[in-house]
C-alpha positions in Angstrom: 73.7 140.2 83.7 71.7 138.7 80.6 71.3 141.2 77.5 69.6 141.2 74.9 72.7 139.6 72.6 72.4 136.5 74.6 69.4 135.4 72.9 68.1 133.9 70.1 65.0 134.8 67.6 63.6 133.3 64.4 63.3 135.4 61.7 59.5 135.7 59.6 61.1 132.7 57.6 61.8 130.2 60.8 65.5 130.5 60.1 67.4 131.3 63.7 69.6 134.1 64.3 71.7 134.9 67.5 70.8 138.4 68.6 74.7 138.4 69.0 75.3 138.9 65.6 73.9 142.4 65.8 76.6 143.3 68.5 77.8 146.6 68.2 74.7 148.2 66.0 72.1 150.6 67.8 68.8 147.9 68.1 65.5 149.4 67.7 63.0 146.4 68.8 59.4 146.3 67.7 56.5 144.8 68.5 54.4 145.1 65.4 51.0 144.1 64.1 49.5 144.8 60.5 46.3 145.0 60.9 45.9 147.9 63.6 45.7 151.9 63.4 49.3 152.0 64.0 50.4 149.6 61.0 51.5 152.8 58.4 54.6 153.3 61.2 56.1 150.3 59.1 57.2 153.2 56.8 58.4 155.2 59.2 60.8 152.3 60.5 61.4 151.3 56.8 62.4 154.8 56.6 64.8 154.8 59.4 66.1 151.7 58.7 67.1 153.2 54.9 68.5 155.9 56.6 70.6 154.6 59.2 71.6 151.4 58.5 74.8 152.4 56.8 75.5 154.5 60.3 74.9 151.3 62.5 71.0 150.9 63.2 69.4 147.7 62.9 65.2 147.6 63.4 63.9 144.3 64.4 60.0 143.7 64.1 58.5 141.2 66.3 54.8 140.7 65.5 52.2 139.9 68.2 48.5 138.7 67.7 47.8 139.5 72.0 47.0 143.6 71.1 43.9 142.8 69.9 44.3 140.1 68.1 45.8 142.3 65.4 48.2 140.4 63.6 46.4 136.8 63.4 48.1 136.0 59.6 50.6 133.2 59.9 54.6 134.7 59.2 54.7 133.9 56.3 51.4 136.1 55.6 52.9 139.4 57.8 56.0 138.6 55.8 54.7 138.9 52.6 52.2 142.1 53.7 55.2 144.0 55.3 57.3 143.6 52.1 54.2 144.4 49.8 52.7 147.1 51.2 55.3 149.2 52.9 58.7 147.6 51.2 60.0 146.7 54.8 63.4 145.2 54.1 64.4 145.1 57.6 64.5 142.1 59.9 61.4 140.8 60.8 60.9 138.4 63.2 58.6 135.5 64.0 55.5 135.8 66.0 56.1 135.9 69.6 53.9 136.3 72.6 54.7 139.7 74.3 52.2 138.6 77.2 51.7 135.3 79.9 53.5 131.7 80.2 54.4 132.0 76.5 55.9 135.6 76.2 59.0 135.7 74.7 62.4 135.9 77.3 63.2 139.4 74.9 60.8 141.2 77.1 61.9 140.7 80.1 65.1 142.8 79.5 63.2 145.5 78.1 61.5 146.4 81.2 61.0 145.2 84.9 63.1 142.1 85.5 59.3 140.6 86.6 57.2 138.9 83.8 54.2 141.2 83.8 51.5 142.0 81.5 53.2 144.5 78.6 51.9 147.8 80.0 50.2 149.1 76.4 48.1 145.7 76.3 
């Protein structure tokens, strides 16, 4: 059975990093955006992540642009937002599609082993 440590991401940076190497932390996954009604919950996580790092959680953001096209800045832009505006020093990812041909393999192990439409879009 595929889990999530069998893939691979990019980080907000392009540089690749096997979801392996998180094996045996407690993975909270993300999809984010920064420019929507929900963005202040980046220091919530940022919170979280302060807290319970040291006791084993990791939070991974993955931005999308398909929720209304609500994240349309390049990575290096969310990047730069994330660590300017709410001091987010855990791992962001790069853009992915959450959504059709593109959507990143990720999803499919967080839900129905069918590709279907993310059920919030």
């Amino acid at each position: 059975m595929t889990s999530v440590y069998d893939f691979e991401a990019n980080q907000i940076d392009g540089k690749p990093v096997k979801l392996s190497a998180y094996k045996g932390k407690v993975l909270l996954i993300v999809n984010t955006a920064s420019k929507c009604g929900f963005t202040p919950q980046f220091a919530g996580l940022e919170a979280l992540h302060e807290k319970y790092a040291d006791q084993g959680l990791t939070v991974l953001g993955f931005p999308s642009n398909q929720f209304g096209s609500q994240d349309p800045g390049t990575n290096e832009e969310i990047g730069a937002f994330c660590t300017k505006n709410y001091g987010v020093s855990f791992p962001m990812m790069e853009k992915i599609d959450v959504n059709g041909s593109g959507a990143a393999p990720r999803r499919s192990t967080s839900g129905s082993r069918k590709r279907s439409r993310a059920s919030w879009a």
